[in-house]
Structure formats: C-alpha cells, structure tokens
N, C-alpha and C positions, 0 to 999 in steps of 0.2 A: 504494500500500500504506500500510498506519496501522500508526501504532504506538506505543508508550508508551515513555519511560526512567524508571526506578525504582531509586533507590539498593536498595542490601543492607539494610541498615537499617530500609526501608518496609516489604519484605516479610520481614523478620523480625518488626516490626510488627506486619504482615497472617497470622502464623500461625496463631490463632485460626479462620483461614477453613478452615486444613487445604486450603491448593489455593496452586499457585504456576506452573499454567500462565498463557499469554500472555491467553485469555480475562479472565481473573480482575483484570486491569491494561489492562484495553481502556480506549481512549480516553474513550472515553464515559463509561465506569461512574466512572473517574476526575474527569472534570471535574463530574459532578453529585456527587460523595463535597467538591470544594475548592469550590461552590457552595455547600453549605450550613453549608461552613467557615467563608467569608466573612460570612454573616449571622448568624451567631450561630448553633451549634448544641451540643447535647451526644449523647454514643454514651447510648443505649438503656437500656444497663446503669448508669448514673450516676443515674438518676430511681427509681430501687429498686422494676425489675418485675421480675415473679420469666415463668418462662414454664416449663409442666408440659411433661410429654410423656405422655399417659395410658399405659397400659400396654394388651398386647394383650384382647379380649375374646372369650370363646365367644356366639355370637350365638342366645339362646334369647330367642322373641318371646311376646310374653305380648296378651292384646288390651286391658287395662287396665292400665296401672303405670307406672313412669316415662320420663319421654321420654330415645329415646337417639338422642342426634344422629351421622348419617355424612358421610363427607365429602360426600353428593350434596345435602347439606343446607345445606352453606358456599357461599353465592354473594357475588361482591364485592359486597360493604355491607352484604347482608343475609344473614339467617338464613331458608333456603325450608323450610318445613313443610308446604306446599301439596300435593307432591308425593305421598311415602308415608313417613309417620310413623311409626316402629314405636317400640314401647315393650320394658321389662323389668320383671319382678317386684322388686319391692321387695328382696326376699332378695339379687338379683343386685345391685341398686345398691350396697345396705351395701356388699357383697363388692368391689366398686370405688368408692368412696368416691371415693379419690385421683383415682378420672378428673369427677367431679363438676365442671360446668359453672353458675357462677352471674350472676347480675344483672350486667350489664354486664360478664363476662368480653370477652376478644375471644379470635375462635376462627380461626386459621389454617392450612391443610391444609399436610403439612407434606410428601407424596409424591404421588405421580400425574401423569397430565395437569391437574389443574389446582392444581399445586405453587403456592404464594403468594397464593392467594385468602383474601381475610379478611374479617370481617364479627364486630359484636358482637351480645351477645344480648342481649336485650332480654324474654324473655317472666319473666315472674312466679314461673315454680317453677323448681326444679335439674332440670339436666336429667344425664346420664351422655355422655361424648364416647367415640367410637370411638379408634383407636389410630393413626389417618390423619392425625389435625387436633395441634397444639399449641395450648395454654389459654395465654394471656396474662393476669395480671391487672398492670394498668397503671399500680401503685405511686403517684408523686407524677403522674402526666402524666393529662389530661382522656381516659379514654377512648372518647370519642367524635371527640376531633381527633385522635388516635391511628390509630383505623380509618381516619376520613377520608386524612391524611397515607400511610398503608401502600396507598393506592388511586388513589393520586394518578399520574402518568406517574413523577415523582421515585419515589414510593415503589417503585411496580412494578418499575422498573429496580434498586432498590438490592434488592431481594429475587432477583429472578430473577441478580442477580451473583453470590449466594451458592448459586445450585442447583448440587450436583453428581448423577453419576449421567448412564448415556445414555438407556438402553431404562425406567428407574425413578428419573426425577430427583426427588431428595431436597432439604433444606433445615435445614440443623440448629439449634438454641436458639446455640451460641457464637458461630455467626455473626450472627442476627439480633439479641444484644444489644450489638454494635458498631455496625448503624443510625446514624448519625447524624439525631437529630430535632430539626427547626428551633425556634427559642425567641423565642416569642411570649407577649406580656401578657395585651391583650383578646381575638385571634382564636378562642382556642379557647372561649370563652363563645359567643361567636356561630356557631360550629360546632355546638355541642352542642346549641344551640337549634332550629337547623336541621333536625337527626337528629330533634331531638324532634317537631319539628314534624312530619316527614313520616313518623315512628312513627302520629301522632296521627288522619292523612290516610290511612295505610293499612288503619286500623283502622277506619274511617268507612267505608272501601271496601269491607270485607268486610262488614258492615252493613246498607251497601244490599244487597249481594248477597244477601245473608239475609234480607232485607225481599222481593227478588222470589221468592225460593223459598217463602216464607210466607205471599204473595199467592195462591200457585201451589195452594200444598195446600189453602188455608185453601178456596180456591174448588171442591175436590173434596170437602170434607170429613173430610179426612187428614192435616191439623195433626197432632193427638193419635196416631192409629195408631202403634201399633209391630209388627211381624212377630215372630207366635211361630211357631215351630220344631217339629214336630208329629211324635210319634214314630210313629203309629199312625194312619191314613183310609183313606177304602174310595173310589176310582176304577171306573169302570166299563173292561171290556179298549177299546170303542168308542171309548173316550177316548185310549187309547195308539194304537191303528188310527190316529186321525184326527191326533195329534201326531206319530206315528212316533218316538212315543219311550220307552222300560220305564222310566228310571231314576225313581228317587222322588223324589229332588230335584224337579222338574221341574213334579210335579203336586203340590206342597205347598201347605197352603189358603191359605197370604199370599198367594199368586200369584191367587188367586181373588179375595180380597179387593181386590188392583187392579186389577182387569179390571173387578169387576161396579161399584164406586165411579166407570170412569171411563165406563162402559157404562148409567150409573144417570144420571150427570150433567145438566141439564138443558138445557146448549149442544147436546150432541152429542158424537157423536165419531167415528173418522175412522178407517182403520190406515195408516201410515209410509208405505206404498205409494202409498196413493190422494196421499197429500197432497206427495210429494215429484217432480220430474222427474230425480232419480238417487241411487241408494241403492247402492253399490259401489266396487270399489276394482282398480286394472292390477295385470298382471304383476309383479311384481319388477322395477322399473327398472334396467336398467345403468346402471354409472356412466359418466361419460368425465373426461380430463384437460383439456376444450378450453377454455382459457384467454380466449375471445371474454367483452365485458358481458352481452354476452345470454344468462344460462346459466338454465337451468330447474332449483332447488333441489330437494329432494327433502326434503318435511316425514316424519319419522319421527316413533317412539312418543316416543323420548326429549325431543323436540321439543315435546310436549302438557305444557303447565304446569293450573292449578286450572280456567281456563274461557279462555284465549286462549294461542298460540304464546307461548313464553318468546321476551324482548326478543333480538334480533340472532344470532336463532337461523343466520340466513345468512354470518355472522359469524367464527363457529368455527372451530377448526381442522380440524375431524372432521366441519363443512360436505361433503355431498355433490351431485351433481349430475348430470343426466345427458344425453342425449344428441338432438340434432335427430331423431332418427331416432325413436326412442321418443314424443317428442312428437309429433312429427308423427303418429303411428299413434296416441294418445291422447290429443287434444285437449280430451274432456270431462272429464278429469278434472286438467286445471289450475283451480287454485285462486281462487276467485272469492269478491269481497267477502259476507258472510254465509252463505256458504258453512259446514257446519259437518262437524268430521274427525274422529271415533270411535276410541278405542283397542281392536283389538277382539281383540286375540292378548296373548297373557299369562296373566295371573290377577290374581284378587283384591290389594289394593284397585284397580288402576289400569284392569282392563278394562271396557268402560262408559263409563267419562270422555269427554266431550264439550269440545270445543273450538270456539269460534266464531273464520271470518278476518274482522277486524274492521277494520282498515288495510291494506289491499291493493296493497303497491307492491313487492312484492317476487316474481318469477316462479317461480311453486313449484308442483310436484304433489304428489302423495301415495303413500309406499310401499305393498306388498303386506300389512303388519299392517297400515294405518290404512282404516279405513272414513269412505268421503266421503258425506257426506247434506248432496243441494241442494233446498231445500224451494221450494215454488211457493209465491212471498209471495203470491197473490193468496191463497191457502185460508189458510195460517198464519203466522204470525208468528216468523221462526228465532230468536229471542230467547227468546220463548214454550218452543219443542223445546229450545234448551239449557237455561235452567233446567229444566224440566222431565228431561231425559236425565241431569242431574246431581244434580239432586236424592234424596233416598233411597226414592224409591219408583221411579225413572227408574233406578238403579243396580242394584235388586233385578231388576228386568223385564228389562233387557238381560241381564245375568248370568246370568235362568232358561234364557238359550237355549246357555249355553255348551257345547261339545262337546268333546270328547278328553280325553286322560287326563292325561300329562304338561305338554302346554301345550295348554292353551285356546284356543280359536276361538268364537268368535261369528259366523255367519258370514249375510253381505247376505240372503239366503234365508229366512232366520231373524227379521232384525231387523224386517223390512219387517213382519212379522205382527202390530207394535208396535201396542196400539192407543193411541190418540190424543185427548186433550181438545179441544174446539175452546170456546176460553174465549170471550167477547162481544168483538169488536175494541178496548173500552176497555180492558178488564183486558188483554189482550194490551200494548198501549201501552204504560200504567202497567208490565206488566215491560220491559219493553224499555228507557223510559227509567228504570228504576230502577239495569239493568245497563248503561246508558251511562253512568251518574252514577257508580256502581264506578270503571267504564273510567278517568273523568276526574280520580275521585280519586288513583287508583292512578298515574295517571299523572305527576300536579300533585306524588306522595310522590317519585319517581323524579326529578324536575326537582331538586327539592329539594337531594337528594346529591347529584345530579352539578352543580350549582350550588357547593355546596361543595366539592367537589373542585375547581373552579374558582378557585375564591376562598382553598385553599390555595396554588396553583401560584400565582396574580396575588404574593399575597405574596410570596412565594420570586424573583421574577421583579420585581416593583415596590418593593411597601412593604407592612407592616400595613394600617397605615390604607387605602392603595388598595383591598385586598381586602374590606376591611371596609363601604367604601363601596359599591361594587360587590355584592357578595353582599345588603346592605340594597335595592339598589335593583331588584332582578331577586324576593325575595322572596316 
C-alpha cells in the first residue's frame, strides 16, 4: 500500500484545490509538485495570467460568421478545425465578447472526458469559445512553452490532480493557477520556434492537399463551378421511375452538371461499382472485453479526421473492439492498406467525408455507419477517389443520395451509382504523391511537438542546456 504524510499546514496550504481527500496527496502527484520545487519553479498565478471561464452559450449556427470553437475542437497541442467548424453571427459574438478567443490565447477544456487537454490558437481572426474550454492568456510566460509544458507527462499529471467530479470531472481556474511552472532562460525561445515551425509545416500540408484537389477539378473543368440552388425545373416522371426517387433535392441541375462534366470528360469514366472489389459495410459489431494483443478495433464515424484516421485512435479510452467470432464471419471487411472508409450516416457537413488507411499496423474493421470502399488499383488510383470523394463536387454527389428524414443514410446501393473520372495514370500519380507529401508534412509538424515535449521533460529530468541540445539535434 502507498501513501503520503502531510503536515496540517500543507493542506491548509492546499485549500485552494477545495479537495482534501487521500487522492489529492498521492504519492506521485507529490513528488513531481517537490520536482519542480527543486529546479526552480514559480505557481502559475505569480507570472500574471489571468485564465477566463466563458460563460454558457445558446448554440445558433449561422453558415458565414464567426468561428466558434467547442470542446471537440481542443486536441492536445492543437487547435482541430478539420473536423466541423460551425460559426455565429456577428450579433451573437458582440453579445459574448467576454468569451472571445485571441492570437495565441491557450485554450483548455475544462469538463468532460477529455478534462485537461490544451492546445493554443494560432489562426488569424477571434474566434468565440464554448463554455467547456477555459481561455488562458499567458501574462509574462512564452505561451507556446506554456502549452508545451501543460502536455508534457509533468504537466498532465499536475492537471489531472486537480480534477474533481466522478461521472463529470471538472477542473477549476484556482487550482490550475497554483501549477507550478519550471523557470527557464533560453528553453522556451527554442520551444516556440519549434511550435512555429511545425504551424509553418502544417500549413504546407494543407496546401499540397489543395494543390491535388485543384489538379483534380482543374482536369474536369470545374475549378471555377459553383452549384446554384434552383427553385423551379421540369424533370421528366421516367426520371423518378428510373431513380426511384420524388424528392427535389435529388434531381437538382448541379447534380447534372457533375455527371455530364464527368461523362463529357475525355479519359473516360467508370461508376464506383465497376471500379471497386467492395463497396459496403457489416452488421453492427459486438463489442467484447477480451483482453488478448490480438484485438480487432473497430474504426467509427468519430474516428474519421479531414482525409486519414485521427493519430492513436486505438489508443483511447472509448477504444472499442470486438470479437473473434465477428471477425471470423467478416473477414472482408478488415481494414487494408488504401483501403478507403466513408462516413455515411449522419448529416451535413460530415457525411460524405472520405478517409484513406494509409499506415496499416493497427487490426481494425469498420462499424455499421462507416462505409468501406476497396478500389481495384489496377483501374484506379485510391488517392485519385479520395481526393476526389472529398472534394466539393465529391461531397455534393455522395450527399445527393442521402435518405431519411431525421438521420441520414447514404446507403452502398446508392453510392456505387457514383460515376467516376478515370484521369490519364500521370495525373492520377501526380495526386497521389501530392497527398503523400500532405501525409509527410503533417507528419514531420506532429514530430515537431512531441519532440518538444520531449525536450521539456529532458530539462526537468537533466539540465537546460541538455534539452536544448537535444531538441536542436533531432530538429
């Protein structure tokens, strides 16, 4: 058994935390609290940050106006906007001001399952924070060695000591301005260079990726197109017969306009069916509890980041998995390298979204929402189909087949009907490696921070300068 002795005094102290069970004085949390006693540290509060707490918000979404960040938007280090970005009207921001999130704020979720994740912001304009997250602005302290240091093992742990709450752990501003944060000269220069750097490489990566989407159109000649919205056309009934379908949506002329652009095209072209040897998705997997390595994950919708699985999706705590028995009866539809996974239950904006498995060392299938499409690389190039699926004319066309009323369905039946470009084998290439060059940026940006989180721990653990040298030579 472990355990802690603590004068009266300390935890009188420690009132601020508002907690004075045995957790709160565990062994651990203590000896990394007289760690970075040892090195030189000061509490949080002494560096003159102030830390908000926005106030709650009515969620009215707007499709142009200011960006309002939620917690599904705070991932440690970064800020994910990939996902689904919803905005507010202008009227609504004034009206919340006070929750207003600027240039290198740092933004901390401050309730939920993923209480003490942090990450600072970085983009250009103000954006509106939900009532989940707490604003840190980082008074004298570099806040970019700030975030680093709050993501560090040290930091994690000095955060998660101060969660209360069982079923809705919380984390409140009096505690996190007790922190102790290490005090360093040069480190956090070379931190922030770091951050910046791989700001600089992420941004590159999204770039490329826009350079293959603009290969893509450019070669359809649908760069320039935009879909208008037609209040009034004349379909023939033959037409509904042969789609089996009345609603209007459905037979809107943009829908026309990409069919006959890709049916015009001078490659060719193809539908989903012919070109794929599997376009579908299993039963609802069971879960199971069975504790063996060999487990078969289960990729879900929440799993599907902008164009590949979010990093260490198998990882989680809300990781599921299931069963020998399942696999066994569904062998095709384990997950294979370029393989690509469709979101296809939902709605707007996320259904549609395509995902490529690009690194495949992880044993996974796919739920009952996600649609699996394995293309025949001899006909097409699955580089090719994801830019294109995610593209906005690829997002318009999956979307025209969606079904039901409350929740959406896209359903295998439906998709297959896709028709298909089939661009010259160079232009396919040229995307392909333009969306591996993405890949390698994005990845090279990721090395980055956790490199520096690295290189904060060394110091804390060596010296400065160790870390310093260190983090220079891995660079």
């Amino acid at each position: 058994m472990r355990y802690s002795i603590v004068d009266y005094q300390f935890v009188l102290d420690s009132s601020h935390s508002m907690r004075i069970d045995a957790e709160f004085f565990h062994p651990d949390y203590l000896k990394i609290q007289h760690q970075l006693e040892e090195i030189g540290s000061h509490k949080l509060i002494d560096f003159q940050v102030k830390i908000r707490h926005p106030i709650e918000i009515k969620r009215n979404y707007v499709d142009d106006g200011v960006l309002l960040l939620r917690g599904q938007n705070v991932r440690p280090l970064s800020i994910d906007l990939t996902s689904n970005p919803v905005y507010i009207s202008e009227a609504d921001a004034e009206r919340l001001k006070e929750n207003t999130i600027r240039y290198k704020n740092i933004l901390i979720m401050r309730s939920g399952a993923n209480v003490g994740q942090c990450a600072i912001y970085l983009e250009n304009s103000d954006a509106i924070s939900m009532s989940d997250t707490l604003i840190i602005q980082s008074g004298n302290l570099n806040p970019f060695f700030l975030t680093i240091f709050l993501n560090t093992k040290y930091g994690t742990k000095l955060i998660e000591r101060g969660k209360y709450g069982s079923a809705q752990p919380h984390i409140a501003p009096p505690f996190l301005y007790q922190i102790p944060i290490p005090v360093w000269n040069a480190l956090p220069s070379v931190i922030e260079n770091s951050y910046l750097q791989s700001k600089d490489l992420t941004e590159l990566s999204k770039t490329r990726y826009i350079e293959a989407q603009t290969l893509l159109l450019s070669e359809l000649g649908l760069t320039d197109w935009q879909p208008k919205q037609q209040l009034t056309f004349v379909k023939n009934f033959s037409d509904m017969e042969d789609a089996a379908r009345i609603d209007a949506d459905y037979f809107q002329p943009k829908y026309d306009d990409i069919v006959n652009a890709i049916k015009g095209y001078s490659g060719g072209w193809d539908t989903l069916e012919s070109l794929c040897e599997l376009v579908g998705h299993p039963s609802n997997p069971p879960y199971s509890d069975l504790e063996s390595e060999d487990k078969t994950f289960i990729v879900a919708q929440k799993h599907l980041g902008d164009y590949m699985l979010k990093d260490g999706y198998w990882l989680g705590d809300d990781a599921k998995y299931t069963t020998a028995d399942f696999v066994k009866k569904n062998t095709q539809y384990l997950l294979k390298k370029n393989d690509l996974v469709l979101y296809t239950v939902g709605g707007p904006p996320h259904i549609g979204k395509a995902n490529i498995i690009f690194d495949k060392n992880i044993k996974a299938t796919i739920g009952s929402f996600v649609t699996l499409v394995r293309v025949d690389e001899n006909k097409i190039n699955p580089f090719s189909l994801l830019v294109l699926f995610n593209s906005r004319i690829g997002y318009l066309f999956t979307n025209r087949f969606q079904r039901g009323m409350v929740q959406q369905y896209v359903y295998p039946k439906d998709l297959i009907q896709t028709v298909i470009p089939i661009l010259p084998q160079e232009k396919q290439i040229e995307i392909q490696e333009k969306v591996l060059e993405s890949f390698r940026l994005r990845k090279h940006a990721k090395d980055l921070l956790e490199h520096a989180k690295s290189a904060v721990e060394i110091a804390i653990e060596q010296d400065e300068q160790a870390a310093i040298d260190w983090l220079e030579s891995v660079m």
